[in-house]
ROLOFI-447875 format. One line per field, with one value per residue (C-alpha): x, y, z. Coordinates in steps of 0.5 Angstrom, whole numbers, plus 2048, in hexadecimal, padded with zeros to 3 digits. Last residue first. Layout:
// ROLOFI-447875
x <- c(X/...)
y <- c(Y/...)
z <- c(Z/...)
This chain:
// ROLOFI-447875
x <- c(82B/827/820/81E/81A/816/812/813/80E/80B/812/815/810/812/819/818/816/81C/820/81D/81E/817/814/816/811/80A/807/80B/809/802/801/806/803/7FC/7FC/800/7F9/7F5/7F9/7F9/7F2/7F0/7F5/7F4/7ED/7E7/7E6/7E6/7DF/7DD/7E3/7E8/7ED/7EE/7F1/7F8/7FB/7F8/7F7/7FE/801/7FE/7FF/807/807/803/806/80E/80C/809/80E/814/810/80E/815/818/813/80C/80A/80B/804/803/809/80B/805/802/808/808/801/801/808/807/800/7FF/805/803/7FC/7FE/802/7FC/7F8/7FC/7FC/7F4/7F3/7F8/7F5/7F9/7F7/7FF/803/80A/808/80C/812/812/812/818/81C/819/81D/823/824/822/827/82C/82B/82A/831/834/831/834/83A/83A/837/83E/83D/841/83B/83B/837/832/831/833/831/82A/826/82B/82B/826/820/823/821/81A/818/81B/818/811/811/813/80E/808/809/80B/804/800/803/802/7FB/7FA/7FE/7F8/7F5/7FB/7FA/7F3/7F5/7F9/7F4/7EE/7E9/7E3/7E6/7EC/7EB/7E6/7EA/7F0/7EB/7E8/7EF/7EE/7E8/7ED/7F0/7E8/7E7/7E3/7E5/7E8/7E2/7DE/7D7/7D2/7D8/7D6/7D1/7D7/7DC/7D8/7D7/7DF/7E0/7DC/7E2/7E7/7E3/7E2/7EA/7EC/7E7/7E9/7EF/7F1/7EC/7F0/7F7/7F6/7F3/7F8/7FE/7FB/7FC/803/806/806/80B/80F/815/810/815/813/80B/80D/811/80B/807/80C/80D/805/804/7FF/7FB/7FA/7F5/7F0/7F0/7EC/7E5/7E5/7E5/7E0/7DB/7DD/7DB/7D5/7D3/7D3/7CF/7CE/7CA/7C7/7CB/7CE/7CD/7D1/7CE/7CE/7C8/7CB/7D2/7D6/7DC/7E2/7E5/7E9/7E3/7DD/7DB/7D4/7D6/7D2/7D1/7D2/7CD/7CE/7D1/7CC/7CC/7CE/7C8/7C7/7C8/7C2/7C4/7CA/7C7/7C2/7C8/7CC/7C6/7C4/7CA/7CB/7CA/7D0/7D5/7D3/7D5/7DB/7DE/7DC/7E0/7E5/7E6/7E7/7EC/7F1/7F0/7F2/7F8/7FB/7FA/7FE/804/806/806/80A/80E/811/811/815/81A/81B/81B/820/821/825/825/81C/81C/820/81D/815/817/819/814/80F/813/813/80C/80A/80F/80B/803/805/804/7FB/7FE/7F9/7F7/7FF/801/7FD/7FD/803/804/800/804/80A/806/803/80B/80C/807/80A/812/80F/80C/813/818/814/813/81A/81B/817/81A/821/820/81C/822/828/82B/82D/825/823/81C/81A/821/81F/817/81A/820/81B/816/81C/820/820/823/826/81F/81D/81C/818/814/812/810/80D/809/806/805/801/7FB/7F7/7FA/7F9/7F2/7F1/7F4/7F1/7E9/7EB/7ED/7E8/7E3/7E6/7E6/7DF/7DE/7E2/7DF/7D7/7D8/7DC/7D7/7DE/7DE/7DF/7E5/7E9/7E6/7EA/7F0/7F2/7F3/7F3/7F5/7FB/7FE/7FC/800/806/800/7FF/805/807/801/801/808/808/804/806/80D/812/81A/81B/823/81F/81D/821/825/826/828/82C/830/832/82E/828/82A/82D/828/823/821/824/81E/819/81B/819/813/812/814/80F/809/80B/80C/805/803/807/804/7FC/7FE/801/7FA/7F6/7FA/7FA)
y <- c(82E/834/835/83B/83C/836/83A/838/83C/835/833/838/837/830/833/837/831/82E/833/834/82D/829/828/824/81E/81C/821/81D/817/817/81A/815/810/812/813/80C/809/80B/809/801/802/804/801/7F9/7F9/7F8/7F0/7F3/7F5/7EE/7E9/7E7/7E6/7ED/7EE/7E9/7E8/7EF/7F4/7F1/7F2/7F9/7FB/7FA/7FE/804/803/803/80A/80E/80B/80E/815/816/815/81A/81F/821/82A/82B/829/828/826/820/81F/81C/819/816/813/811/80C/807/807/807/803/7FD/7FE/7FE/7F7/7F4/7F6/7F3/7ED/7ED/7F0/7EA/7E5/7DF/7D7/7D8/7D8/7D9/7E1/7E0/7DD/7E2/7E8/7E5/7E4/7EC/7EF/7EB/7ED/7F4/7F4/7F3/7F8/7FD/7FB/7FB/802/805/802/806/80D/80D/80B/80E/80E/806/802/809/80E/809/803/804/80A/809/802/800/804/805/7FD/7FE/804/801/7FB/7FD/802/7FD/7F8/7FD/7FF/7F8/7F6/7FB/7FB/7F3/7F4/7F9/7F4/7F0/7F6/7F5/7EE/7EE/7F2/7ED/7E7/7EB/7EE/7EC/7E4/7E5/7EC/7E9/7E4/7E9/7ED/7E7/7E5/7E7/7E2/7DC/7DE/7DF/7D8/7D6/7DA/7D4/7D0/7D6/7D8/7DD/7DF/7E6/7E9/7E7/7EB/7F2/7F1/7F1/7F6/7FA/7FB/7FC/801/804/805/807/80D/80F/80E/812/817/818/817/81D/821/821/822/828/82C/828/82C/831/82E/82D/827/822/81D/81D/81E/817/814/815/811/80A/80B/80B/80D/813/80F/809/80D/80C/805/807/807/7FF/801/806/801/7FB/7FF/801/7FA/7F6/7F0/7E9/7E7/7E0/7DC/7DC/7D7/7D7/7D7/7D1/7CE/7CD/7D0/7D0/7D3/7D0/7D1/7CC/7C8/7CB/7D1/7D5/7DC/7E2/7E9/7ED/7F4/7FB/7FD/7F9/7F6/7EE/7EE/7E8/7E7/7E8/7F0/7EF/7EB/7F0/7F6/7F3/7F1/7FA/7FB/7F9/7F1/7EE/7EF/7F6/7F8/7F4/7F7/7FD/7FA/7F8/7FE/803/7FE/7FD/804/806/802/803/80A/808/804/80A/80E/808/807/80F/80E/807/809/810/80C/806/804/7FE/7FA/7FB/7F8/7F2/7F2/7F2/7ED/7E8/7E8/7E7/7E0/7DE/7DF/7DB/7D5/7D5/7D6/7D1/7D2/7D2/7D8/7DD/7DC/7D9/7E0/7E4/7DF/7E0/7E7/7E9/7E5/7E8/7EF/7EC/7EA/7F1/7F4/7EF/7F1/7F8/7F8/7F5/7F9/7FF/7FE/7FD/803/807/805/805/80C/80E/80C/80E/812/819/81B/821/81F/821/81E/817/818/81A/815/80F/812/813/818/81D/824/825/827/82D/829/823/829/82C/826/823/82A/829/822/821/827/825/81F/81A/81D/81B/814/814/814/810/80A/80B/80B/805/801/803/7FF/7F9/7F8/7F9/7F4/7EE/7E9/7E6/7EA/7F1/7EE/7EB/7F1/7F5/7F1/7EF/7F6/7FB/7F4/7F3/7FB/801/805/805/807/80D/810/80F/812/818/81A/818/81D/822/823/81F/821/821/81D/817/815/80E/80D/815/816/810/813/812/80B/80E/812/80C/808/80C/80A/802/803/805/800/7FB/7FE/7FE/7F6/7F4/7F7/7F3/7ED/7EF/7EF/7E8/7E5/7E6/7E4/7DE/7DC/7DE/7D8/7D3)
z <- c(7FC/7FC/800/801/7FC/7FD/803/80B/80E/813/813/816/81C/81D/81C/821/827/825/826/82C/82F/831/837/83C/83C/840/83B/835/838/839/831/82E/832/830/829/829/82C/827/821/823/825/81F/81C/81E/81A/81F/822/829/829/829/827/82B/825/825/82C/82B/824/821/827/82A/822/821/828/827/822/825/82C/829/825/82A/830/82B/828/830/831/82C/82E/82B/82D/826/824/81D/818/81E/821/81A/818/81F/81F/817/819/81D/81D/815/813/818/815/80E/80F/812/80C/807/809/80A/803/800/803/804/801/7FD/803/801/801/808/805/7FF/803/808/801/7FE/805/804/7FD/7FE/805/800/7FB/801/803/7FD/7FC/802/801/7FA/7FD/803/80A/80F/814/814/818/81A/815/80F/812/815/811/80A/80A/80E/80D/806/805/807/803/7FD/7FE/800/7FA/7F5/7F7/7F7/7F0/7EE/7F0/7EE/7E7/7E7/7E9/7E3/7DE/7DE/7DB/7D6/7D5/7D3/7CD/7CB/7CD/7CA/7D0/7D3/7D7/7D8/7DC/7E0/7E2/7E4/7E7/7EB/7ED/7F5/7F5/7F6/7FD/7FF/7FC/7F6/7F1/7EC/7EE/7EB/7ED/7EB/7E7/7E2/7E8/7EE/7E9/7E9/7F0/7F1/7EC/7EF/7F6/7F0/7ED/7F3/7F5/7EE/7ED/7F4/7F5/7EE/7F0/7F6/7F3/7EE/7F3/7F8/7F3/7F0/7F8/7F9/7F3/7F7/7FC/7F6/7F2/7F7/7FA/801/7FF/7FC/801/806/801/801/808/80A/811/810/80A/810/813/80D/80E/815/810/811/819/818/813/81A/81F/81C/81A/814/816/812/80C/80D/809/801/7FC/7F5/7EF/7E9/7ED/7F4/7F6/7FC/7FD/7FF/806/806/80C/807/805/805/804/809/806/80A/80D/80E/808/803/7FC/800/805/802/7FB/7F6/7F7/7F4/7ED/7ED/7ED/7E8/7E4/7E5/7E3/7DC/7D9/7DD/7D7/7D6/7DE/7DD/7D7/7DC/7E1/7DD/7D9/7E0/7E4/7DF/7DC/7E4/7E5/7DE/7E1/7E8/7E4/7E0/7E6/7EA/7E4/7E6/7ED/7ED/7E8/7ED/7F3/7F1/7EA/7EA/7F0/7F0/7E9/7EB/7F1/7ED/7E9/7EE/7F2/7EC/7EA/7F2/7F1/7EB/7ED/7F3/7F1/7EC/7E5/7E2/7DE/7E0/7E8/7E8/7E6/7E9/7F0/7F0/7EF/7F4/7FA/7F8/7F9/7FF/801/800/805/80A/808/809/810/813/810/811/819/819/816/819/820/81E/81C/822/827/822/828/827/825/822/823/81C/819/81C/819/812/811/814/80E/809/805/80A/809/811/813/80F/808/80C/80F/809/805/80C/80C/805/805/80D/80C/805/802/808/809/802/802/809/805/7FF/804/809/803/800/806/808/800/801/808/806/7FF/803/800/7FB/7F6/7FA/7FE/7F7/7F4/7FA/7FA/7F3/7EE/7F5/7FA/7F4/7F8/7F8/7FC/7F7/7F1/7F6/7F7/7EF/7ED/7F2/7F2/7EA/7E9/7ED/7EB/7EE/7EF/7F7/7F4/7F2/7FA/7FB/7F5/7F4/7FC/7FB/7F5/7EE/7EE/7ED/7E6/7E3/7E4/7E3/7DA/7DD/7E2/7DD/7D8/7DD/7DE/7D6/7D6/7DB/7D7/7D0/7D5/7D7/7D0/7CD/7D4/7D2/7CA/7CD/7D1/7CC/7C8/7CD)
C-alpha cells in the first residue's frame, strides 16, 4: 500500500505542474480565439517540434506499441515505428513550410478547415463543414482511447475500477483543456514530450539490466516462434476470452504465422496519416518563423525515432522480465507492460514519475484532440456559418460546450474496458490521414486542384476508410490491409479525376498558389 502511495504522491506532483502550466497561460489564451486556438503564431522551434510530436503520440507510444511488441506482434510494432519515423520526416521536409506561408497568405488561417476553406476561396462553407465533421468524428474517437488509457493506468496501478479511473482521467484533462487552450497545451506538450523520452529511455535500459543484458533479452525472443523477425508473427496460444495461456511459468505460442509483403507495405502506410494530422499541422501554422521549421524537423525526427524504437524494445525486454503474468494476459492487458515494468525496477517515487510518462502522453494528445475538435465547431461551424456576428466570447463558450460534450461521447466509447488502445487509435488515424493528407498535399503542390475535386477528395477518403474498415477487411486475404492505404489512395484519385473533369481554378486563386510558394516572413505584418 505504501509504494503504491509513493506512486500516487509523485504523479499528482506531476499533475500539479501541468495544471500550473494552464493557470500560467490562462490569461494570455483567453485575450483572443486566434491565441487559444493557435497561440497567436508565437512558437520557437523547440517547442513546435516537441509539442507537435508529444501531441501525435498518444497512450498507444507509452501503451499501445509495447502492448503490441509484448504480446508476439514484434514484426507489426517495428514496420509501424518505421512508417511512422519515415512520414514524420517527410511530413516535416516539404508540407510545414508551404502550409505556414500559404495558411498566412490565405486569409491568415487559424485552423485546418479555416486553411483548406480559404485556400479554395469558397463562398459556401461546403469543405469547411465537411473538414470539420470529419475532425469532430476521428477526434472524439482518438479521445476516447486517450480516456481509455487513463483507465487502465490507473486501475492497472492502484487495483481501482477501469470506470471510476477513467471518468476521474476525463475530467482532468477537460478541466486543464478549458483553462489553458493552445499555448498552455503547446508548452506542457514540450515539458510533457521530454518526460516522455526519460521514461522510455530508463526503463528500457533498467530493463536491459534487469533481464541479465541484451544477449538474455534476445535469447529469450528467439525461443518464441517467429517472434524476433520482421516477416514473421509470433502466434499466443489463448482460450475462448482471449487469455494467453502458460505452461511451466512461460507462456505458449503457436506455430509462427506469415508477415507478408502486402501487409509490411500496408503497416508502413502509418506514414501517410503525418499528411492529415490536425494536431502537427497546427504546429507548423503556429511556428513564430518559416526558418525555424529546418532545426524543428531535426528535433522531432530524432525524437520519433529514439521514442518510437524503444517503445517497440521495451516490449520485447518486458517478455524476458514476465515470462508469464496473469495480469498480462490479454492482448487489452499487455498494454500495461510499461507501467509494470516501471513498478517493478524503480523506487515508488521514482516509479511514479516515469509512470508520469504515459500520462504525459495521454494528456498531451487529449488536450490536442479536444481543442482541435471544439474549434472545428466553434469557430469553423458557428462562427463563420450559424452566426457570423460572433463576437470572441461566444465563440469561447461554445468551444467550452462543445469540449464537454465532446469528452461525454469519448468517455461512453472508452466505456469498454477489453479495447485495445493501438487498434482504436489506428482507425482514428486513418480516417485523418485519408480525409485530409491527400488534399493537403494537393492543395500546397499542385495548382491545378479545384474546389470539387478538394470536396469528392476529401468525402472519398473518409468515407473509404470506414467501407474499407466495416465492409472490405473483414473478407480477409488481400483485403485484410490497413484501411489507409487504400483509404489514401482512392482520394488522390478522385481529387485528380475530378479536378481534370472540372473547370479550372480562378486566376486569383491560381496567383496566390504562386504567391505562397515565394511568401518570406517579412511580409507578413499583423
Amino acid at each position: 500500500m505504501g509504494d503504491k502511495l509513493d506512486i500516487l504522491i509523485a504523479m499528482a506532483g506531476y499533475m500539479l505542474v501541468v495544471i500550473f502550466i494552464g493557470i500560467y497561460f490562462a490569461k494570455r489564451a483567453q485575450q483572443s480565439s486566434e491565441n487559444y486556438f493557435l497561440g497567436g503564431r508565437s512558437l520557437g522551434p523547440w517547442v513546435t517540434a516537441m509539442s507537435a510530436e508529444a501531441s501525435d503520440m498518444s497512450g498507444y507510444l507509452l501503451m499501445g506499441v509495447p502492448g503490441l511488441a509484448y504480446w508476439g506482434y514484434f514484426a507489426e510494432a517495428s514496420w509501424t515505428a518505421i512508417g511512422l519515423a519515415v512520414g514524420t520526416y517527410i511530413n516535416w521536409l516539404i508540407v510545414s513550410k508551404r502550409l505556414r506561408s500559404y495558411s498566412i497568405v490565405s486569409g491568415d488561417a487559424i485552423t485546418v478547415p479555416d486553411f483548406l476553406s480559404n485556400r479554395f476561396h469558397e463562398k459556401k462553407k461546403v469543405i469547411l463543414s465537411i473538414s470539420a465533421l470529419f475532425i469532430l468524428i476521428f477526434f472524439t474517437v482518438y479521445t476516447a482511447s486517450c480516456f481509455s488509457s487513463c483507465g487502465k493506468l490507473f486501475a492497472g496501478l492502484f487495483d481501482m475500477p477501469y470506470h471510476n479511473m477513467m471518468i476521474v482521467g476525463a475530467v482532468f484533462v477537460v478541466l486543464y483543456t478549458v483553462l489553458g487552450g493552445f499555448l498552455a497545451e503547446s508548452a506542457s506538450d514540450f515539458m510533457q514530450s521530454i518526460v516522455m523520452i526519460c521514461a522510455l529511455v530508463a526503463v528500457l535500459v533498467c530493463g536491459v539490466i534487469y533481464a541479465g543484458g541484451i544477449g538474455n533479452v534476445i535469447e529469450n525472443a528467439k525461443n518464441i516462434p517467429g517472434y524476433l523477425s520482421l516477416n514473421t508473427i509470433a502466434n499466443p496460444v489463448v482460450n475462448s476470452d482471449g487469455v494467453q495461456q502458460a505452461s511451466n511459468g512461460a507462456a505458449l505460442f503457436g506455430e509462427a504465422g506469415k508477415y507478408d509483403f502486402i501487409t509490411i507495405l500496408s503497416t508502413l502506410s502509418w506514414g501517410l496519416g503525418y499528411f492529415g494530422l490536425p494536431q502537427v499541422l497546427l504546429r507548423f501554422m503556429a511556428i513564430r518563423r518559416g526558418d525555424e521549421l529546418k532545426n524543428s524537423r531535426r528535433i522531432a525526427t530524432v525524437w520519433v525515432v529514439i521514442s518510437l524504437f524503444a517503445a517497440v524494445l521495451i516490449g520485447i525486454v518486458g517478455r524476458a522480465v514476465f515470462p508469464y503474468d496473469a495480469s498480462l494476459a490479454t492482448q487489452s492487458s499487455a498494454e500495461n507492460v510499461f507501467a509494470h515494468l516501471s513498478s517493478l525496477l524503480f523506487h515508488p517515487l521514482f516509479a511514479g514519475i516515469v509512470t508520469a510518462g504515459i500520462l504525459a502522453a495521454i494528456i498531451s494528445s487529449s488536450d490536442s484532440y479536444l481543442l482541435i475538435a471544439a474549434s472545428a465547431v466553434s469557430k469553423n461551424i458557428y462562427e463563420t456559418i450559424i452566426k457570423k456576428d460572433a463576437t470572441d466570447k461566444q465563440v469561447m463558450h461554445v468551444s467550452r460546450a462543445v469540449l464537454l460534450l465532446i469528452a461525454l461521447i469519448g468517455i461512453a466509447i472508452a466505456w469498454d474496458e477489453n479495447s485495445v488502445i493501438f487498434r482504436v487509435v489506428s482507425f482514428a488515424w486513418a480516417g485523418f490521414g485519408a480525409t485530409f493528407g491527400p488534399i493537403m498535399l494537393f492543395s500546397l503542390f499542385w495548382k491545378r486542384t479545384n474546389r470539387p475535386g478538394a470536396i469528392a477528395g476529401m468525402l472519398a477518403g473518409g468515407i473509404m476508410v470506414f467501407v474499407w474498415h466495416f465492409a472490405i477487411k473483414p473478407l480477409g486475404g488481400v483485403f485484410g490491409i490497413y484501411e489507409l492505404l487504400p483509404a489514401f489512395i482512392f482520394s488522390c484519385i478522385v481529387i485528380v479525376a475530378v479536378s481534370l473533369m472540372t473547370e479550372k481554378p480562378s486566376e486569383e486563386i491560381e496567383k496566390e498558389f504562386e504567391r505562397a510558394k515565394t511568401y518570406r516572413d517579412e511580409e507578413f505584418v499583423k
